[in-house]
C-alpha positions in Angstrom: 53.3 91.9 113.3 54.3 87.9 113.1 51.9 86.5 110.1 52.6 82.2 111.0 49.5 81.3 110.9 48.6 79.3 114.0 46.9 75.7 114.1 45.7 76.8 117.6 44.5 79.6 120.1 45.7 79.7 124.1 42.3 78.7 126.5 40.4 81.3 128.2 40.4 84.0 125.5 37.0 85.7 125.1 36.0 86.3 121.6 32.3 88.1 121.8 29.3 87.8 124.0 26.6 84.9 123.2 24.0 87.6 121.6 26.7 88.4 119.0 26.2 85.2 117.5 22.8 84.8 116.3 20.8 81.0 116.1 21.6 79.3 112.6 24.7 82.0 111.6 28.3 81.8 112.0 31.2 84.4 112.9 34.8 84.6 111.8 37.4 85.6 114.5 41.6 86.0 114.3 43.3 85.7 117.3 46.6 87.1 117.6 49.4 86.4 119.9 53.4 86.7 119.9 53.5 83.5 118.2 51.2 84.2 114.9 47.9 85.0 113.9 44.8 81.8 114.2 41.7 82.4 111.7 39.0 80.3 113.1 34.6 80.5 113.3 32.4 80.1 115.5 28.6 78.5 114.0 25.9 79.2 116.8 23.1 76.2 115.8 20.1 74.8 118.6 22.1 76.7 121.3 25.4 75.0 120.8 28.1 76.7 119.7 31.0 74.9 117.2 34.1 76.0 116.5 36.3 74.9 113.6 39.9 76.2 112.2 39.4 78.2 108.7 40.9 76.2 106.7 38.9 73.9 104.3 40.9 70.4 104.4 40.2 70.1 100.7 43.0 73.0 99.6 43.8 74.9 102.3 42.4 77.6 102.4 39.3 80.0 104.2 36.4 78.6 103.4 34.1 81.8 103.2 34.7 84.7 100.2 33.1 86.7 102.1 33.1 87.5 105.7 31.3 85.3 108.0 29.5 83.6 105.4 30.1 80.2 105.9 26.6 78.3 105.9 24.6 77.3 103.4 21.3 79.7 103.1 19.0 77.2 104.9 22.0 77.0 108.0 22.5 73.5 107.7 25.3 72.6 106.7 28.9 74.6 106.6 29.6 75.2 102.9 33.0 75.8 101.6 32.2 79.1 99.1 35.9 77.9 96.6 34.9 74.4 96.0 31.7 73.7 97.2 32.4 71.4 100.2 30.0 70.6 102.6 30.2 69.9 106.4 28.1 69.1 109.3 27.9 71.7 111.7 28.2 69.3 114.8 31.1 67.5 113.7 32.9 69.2 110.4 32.4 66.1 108.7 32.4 66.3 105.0 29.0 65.4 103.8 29.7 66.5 99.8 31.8 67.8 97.7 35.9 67.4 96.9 37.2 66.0 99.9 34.3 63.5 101.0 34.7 61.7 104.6 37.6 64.2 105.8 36.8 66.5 108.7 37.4 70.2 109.2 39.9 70.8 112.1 37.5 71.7 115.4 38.2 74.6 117.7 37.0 74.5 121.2 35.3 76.6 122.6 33.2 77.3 125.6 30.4 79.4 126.9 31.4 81.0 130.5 29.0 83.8 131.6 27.8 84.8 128.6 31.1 84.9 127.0 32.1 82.5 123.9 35.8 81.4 124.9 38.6 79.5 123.3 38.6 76.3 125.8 41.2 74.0 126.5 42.6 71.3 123.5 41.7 68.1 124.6 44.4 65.4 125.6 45.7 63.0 123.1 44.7 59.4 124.8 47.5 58.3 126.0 50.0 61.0 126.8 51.3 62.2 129.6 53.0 65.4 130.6 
């Protein structure tokens, strides 16, 4: 089994159904493919879904100790559990903590008949293909 750990998923790859995400809670998913392994989570908050790489930008690593726990207890914020990092859920921004102003790395996704997918990376302006 390759173990690169991969900055990015392919689109179109269905993770779990909607329900399997409950309002104000988050879920941890690895993709593999030929290429590597991708460690990303999915926070489920007013409806919306967010998607972020795991990896805090502070020192690299998961944020969560423990599987799937990566909000604070009142769901507000995303919490890094090593170094106590904190993050909007809408944008990764870091609110507090270590690395104050940086950003975790988002992960689209989409919501397609009931299904969270990986979507499509966005284009960097000004690029063509």
């Amino acid at each position: 089994m390759n173990e690169v750990r991969l900055a990015a998923t392919p689109p179109n790859v269905k993770l779990c159904r909607t329900e399997e995400i409950a309002e104000g809670r988050a879920r941890n998913f690895v993709v593999q493919t030929r290429s590597g392994r991708f460690h990303g989570f999915v926070v489920r908050r007013h409806g919306m879904m967010y998607g972020y790489v795991d990896r805090c930008p502070h020192a690299g690593v998961p944020l969560a100790r423990v599987l799937d726990d990566y909000l604070t207890p009142d769901g507000s914020l995303i919490a890094c559990n090593w170094h106590g990092a904190l993050f909007t859920l809408d944008e990764g921004l870091c609110v507090g903590g270590p690395c104050l102003g940086q950003r975790l790395t988002a992960w689209p996704v989409c919501v397609e008949e009931g299904w969270i997918k990986t979507g499509n990376v966005p284009a960097v302006s000004g690029s063509e293909e």
